[in-house]
C-alpha positions as CSV (number, residue, x, y, z in Angstrom):
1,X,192.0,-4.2,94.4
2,X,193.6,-7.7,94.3
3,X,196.9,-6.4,93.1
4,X,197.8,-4.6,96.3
5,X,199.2,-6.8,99.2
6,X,198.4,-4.5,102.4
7,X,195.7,-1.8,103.2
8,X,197.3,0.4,105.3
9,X,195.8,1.7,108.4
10,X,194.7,5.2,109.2
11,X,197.2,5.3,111.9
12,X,199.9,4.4,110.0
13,X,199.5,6.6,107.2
14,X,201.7,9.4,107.2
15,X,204.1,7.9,109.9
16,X,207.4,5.5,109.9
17,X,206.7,2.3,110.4
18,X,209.7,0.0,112.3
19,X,209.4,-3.5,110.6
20,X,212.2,-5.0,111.9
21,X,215.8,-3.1,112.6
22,X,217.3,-1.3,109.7
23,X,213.6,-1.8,108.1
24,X,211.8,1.9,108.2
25,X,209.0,2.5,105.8
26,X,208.0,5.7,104.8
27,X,204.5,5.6,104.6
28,X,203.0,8.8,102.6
29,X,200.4,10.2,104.6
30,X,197.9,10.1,101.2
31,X,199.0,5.9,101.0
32,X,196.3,3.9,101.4
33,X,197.7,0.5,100.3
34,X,201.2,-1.3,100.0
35,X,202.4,-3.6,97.5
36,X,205.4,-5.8,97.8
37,X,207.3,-6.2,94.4
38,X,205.4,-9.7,93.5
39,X,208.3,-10.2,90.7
40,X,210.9,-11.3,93.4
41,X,211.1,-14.5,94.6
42,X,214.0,-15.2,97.0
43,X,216.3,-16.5,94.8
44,X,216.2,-13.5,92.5
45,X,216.2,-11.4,95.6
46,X,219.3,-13.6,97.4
47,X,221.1,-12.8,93.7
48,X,221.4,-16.3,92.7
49,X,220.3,-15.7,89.5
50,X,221.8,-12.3,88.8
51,X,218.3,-11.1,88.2
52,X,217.9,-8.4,91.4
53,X,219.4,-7.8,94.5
54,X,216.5,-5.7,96.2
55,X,213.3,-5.8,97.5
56,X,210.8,-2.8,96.4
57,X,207.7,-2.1,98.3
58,X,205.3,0.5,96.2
59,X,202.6,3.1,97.7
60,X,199.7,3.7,96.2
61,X,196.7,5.8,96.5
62,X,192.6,4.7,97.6
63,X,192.3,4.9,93.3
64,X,195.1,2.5,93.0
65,X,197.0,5.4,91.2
66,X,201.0,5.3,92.0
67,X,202.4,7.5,94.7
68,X,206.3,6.5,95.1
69,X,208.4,3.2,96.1
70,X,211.3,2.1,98.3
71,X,213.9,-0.3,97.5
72,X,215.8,-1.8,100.5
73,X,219.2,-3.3,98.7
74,X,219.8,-6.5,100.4
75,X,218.2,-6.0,103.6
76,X,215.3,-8.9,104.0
77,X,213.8,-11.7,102.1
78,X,210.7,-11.8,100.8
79,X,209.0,-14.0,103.4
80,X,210.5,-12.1,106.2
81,X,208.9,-9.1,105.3
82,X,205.5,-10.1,104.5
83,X,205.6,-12.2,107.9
84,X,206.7,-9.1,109.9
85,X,204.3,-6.8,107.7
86,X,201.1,-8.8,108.4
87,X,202.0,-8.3,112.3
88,X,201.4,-4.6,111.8
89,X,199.4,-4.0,108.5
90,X,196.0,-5.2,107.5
91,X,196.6,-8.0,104.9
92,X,194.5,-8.1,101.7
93,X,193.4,-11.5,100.3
């Protein structure tokens, strides 16, 4: 399961989680791990070179299958949110 950036914790699943203000992920209650779009890098994210201007964070099942996504348009960096998601979330090396 290296592809998958978080494991999400029982607690958690099923809820809103507040990352930071403005920053509400809706975590399905069936979610069992998080991945943060690993394409983005914050230049492509900051829209310097026209490539994105969003940050997607995907859900997926215990069987790694795909449950749904959320983009947040120009909201956080990459960094930022991995920082403030390793505060809450379990992270997966």
């Amino acid at each position: 399961m290296n592809d998958f950036d978080f494991l999400i914790p029982t607690d958690y699943r099923g809820q809103k989680i507040i990352v930071r203000e403005k920053i509400v992920l809706s975590v399905p209650a069936s979610a069992m791990y998080l991945t943060v779009n690993p394409l983005e890098d914050e230049e492509e994210f900051l829209g310097f070179n026209m490539v994105s201007d969003r940050q997607e964070i995907s859900y997926h099942c215990e069987d790694g299958s795909y449950l749904s996504s959320e983009d947040f348009d120009k909201r956080i960096i990459t960094w930022r949110l991995m920082s403030e998601l390793e505060k809450i979330l379990n992270k997966l090396y």
